[in-house]
C-alpha positions, 0 to 999 in steps of 0.5 A: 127811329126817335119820334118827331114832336112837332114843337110850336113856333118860337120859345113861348109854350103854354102849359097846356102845349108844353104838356102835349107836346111831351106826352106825344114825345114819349114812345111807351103806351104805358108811359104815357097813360102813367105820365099822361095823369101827373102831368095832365092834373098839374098842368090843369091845376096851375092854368093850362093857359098860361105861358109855361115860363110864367110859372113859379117852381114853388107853384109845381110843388104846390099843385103837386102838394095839393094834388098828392100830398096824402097819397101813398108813397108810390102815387106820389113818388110817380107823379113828382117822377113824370113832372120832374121829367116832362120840365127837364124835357122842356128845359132840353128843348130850350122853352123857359119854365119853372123846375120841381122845387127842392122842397118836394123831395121824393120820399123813401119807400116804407117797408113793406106789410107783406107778412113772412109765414114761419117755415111750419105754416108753410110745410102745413098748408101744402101737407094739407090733404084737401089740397090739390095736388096743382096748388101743392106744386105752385106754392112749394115752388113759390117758396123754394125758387122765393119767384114772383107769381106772375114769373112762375105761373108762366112757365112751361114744361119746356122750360123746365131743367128737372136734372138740374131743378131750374128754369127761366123766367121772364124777368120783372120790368127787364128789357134788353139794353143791346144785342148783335147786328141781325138780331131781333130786339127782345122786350124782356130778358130771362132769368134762372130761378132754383127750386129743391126736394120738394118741388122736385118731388112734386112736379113729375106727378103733377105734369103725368106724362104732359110735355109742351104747354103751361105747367100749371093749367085750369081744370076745365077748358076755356069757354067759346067767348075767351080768347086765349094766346096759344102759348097759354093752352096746352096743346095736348089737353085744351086746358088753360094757363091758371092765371094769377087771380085765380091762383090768389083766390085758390090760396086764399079760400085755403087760408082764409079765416075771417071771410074771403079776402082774409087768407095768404096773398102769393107774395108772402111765399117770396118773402117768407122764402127770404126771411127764411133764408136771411135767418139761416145766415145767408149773406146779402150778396147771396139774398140778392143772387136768390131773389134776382133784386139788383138793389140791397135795399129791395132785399132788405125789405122782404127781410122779417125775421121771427121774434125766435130768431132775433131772441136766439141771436140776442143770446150771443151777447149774454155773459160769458158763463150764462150758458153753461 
């Protein structure tokens, strides 16, 4: 059922009205305490008093300037976004306003810093015999299904193919766009991530008999004040699912030399995965079906080749006889 907005009489819209009246339009909580920020500062900054069709375009792309000129890339991207969006809104409705300029174009998304570690740092740390074996298992699953933390730290055993090495996972930002008469409407849409040897190797010795309940556990029970989702403790133990911030703080105090704060982040196992994997010769098609991306340039991102593999593929254009 689309949600009623009570619009005020006529077709004159203050600014600050219009603004409400678009962010009560609006259905996701999380869409609007996102929008509800750049709409919220760039009506304040141009008068929420005044009338909306007032206002200039070059006056949206100043406030926007002024408000998030030097922010990242992201912040500013999504705030142009949400007041792109809410003065399209109006236009719809027929209340006459400004638009976003052309002059605030939405910038490109830099590449990311996240570093690629070389298959030997990699294979090193997990061998390291003062590791546990619960993180031996994560981080070697991270690399070989090249998965989100979040989607893999979410898994239970009863997901788990261990024949075929796969399992689903809940997809990132996926919703379902349709289903059949009589089905429930699903907030997330699954996923299959492929792990090898290694985690193959390793996750029998890890569950040790465990059926039903997370794969990756807490070593001690939730306290009495914590309230915790029943999809979350294994049944049978009591024990928790490890969360994220406690599986980045475990990497980290493994791979921290300069203080705590200085070691690995969970991501850098998807991208190295994919470096990796670019470097061996897979084709982008294959990258993209490997880590679940639905655009090249996504992918294309997480690509960062070693200096040895680009001064192995510059060996390709030395003359003819140099190899001999």
């Amino acid at each position: 059922m689309p949600t009623v907005v009570q619009l005020p009489a006529g077709k004159a819209l203050t600014v600050r009205s219009a603004a409400e009246a678009f962010l009560d339009s609006l259905r996701n909580p999380n869409t609007v305490r996102s929008y509800g920020v750049g709409v919220g500062k760039t009506a304040e900054r141009i008068g929420e008093a005044r009338p909306l069709g007032s206002v200039a375009d070059d006056e949206i792309g100043e406030a926007l300037e002024l408000l998030w000129g030097t922010a990242a890339v992201n912040t500013w991207n999504a705030r142009r976004a949400a007041v792109l969006s809410w003065l399209g809104w109006c236009e719809s409705y027929g209340y006459d306003g400004p638009a976003v300029p052309a002059w605030t174009k939405r910038l490109a998304v830099p590449d990311s810093e996240t570093p690629a570690r070389s298959k030997m740092a990699v294979d090193r740390l997990i061998a390291r015999r003062e590791v546990h074996l619960r993180e031996k298992t994560l981080w070697r699953m991270l690399y070989e299904t090249a998965a989100r933390a979040e989607e893999i730290l979410g898994v239970n055993i009863e997901d788990l193919d261990l024949a075929a090495r796969r399992c689903p996972v809940k997809a990132k930002g996926a919703r379902s766009k349709a289903r059949r008469r009589g089905q429930a409407r699903e907030d997330f849409v699954l996923e299959t991530v492929y792990w090898d040897a290694g985690t193959a190797r390793l996750l029998p010795r890890l569950l040790r008999g465990r059926i039903r309940g997370p794969v990756f556990v807490t070593h001690r029970r939730p306290g009495p004040g914590k309230v915790v989702s029943p999809r979350d403790v294994c049944p049978d133990t009591g024990l928790a699912r490890l969360s994220y911030g406690q599986a980045r703080a475990l990497l980290d105090e493994h791979t921290a030399v300069r203080g705590p704060g200085t070691g690995w982040d969970l991501h850098e196992y998807r991208h190295s995965a994919l470096t990796h994997l670019g470097e061996q010769g897979a084709s982008l098609l294959m990258l993209m079906a490997k880590s679940r991306h639905k655009k090249p340039e996504n992918v294309r991102r997480y690509f960062k080749p070693s200096h040895e593999a680009i001064s192995e593929l510059t060996s390709l254009l030395a003359p003819g006889d140099s190899r001999r």
